[in-house]
N, C-alpha and C positions, 0 to 999 in steps of 0.2 A: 504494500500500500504506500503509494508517492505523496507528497503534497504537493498541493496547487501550484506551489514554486519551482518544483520540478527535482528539488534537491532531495536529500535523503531523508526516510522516515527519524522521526526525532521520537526518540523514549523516553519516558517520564513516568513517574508512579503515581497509580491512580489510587489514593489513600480511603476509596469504600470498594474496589475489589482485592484491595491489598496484595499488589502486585505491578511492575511495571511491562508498562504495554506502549507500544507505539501509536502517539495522538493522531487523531483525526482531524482534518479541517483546523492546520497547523499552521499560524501565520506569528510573524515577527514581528514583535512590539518593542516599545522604549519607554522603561519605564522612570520613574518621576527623577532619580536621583542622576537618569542619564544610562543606565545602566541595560545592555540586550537581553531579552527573554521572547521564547516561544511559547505561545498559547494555543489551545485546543482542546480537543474534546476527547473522552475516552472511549472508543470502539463499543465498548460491550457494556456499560452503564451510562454513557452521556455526560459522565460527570464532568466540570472544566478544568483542567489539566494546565498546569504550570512549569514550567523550566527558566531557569536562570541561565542564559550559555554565556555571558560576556562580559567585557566592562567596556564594548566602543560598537 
């Protein structure tokens, strides 16, 4: 399963099937302090999915 950006599946744990899975509907945000993270959704509960990948 790709995202929409064509780059690689990004894994993050989905802490109510307590397990990490690769997000769904995974897009790249900035968040306040400046700081990159990828957001999405969890394949198999929906729940919203966070990762922190960077600091630029």
């Amino acid at each position: 399963m790709s995202n929409p950006c064509g780059c690689d599946p990004v894994e993050a744990y989905c802490v109510k099937c307590k397990a990490k899975k690769n997000m769904s509907n995974a897009e790249k945000v900035t968040m306040k302090n400046g700081r990159s993270a990828m957001k999405g959704k969890c394949p198999d509960c929906g729940t919203g999915m966070y990762k922190i990948v960077g600091k630029g």
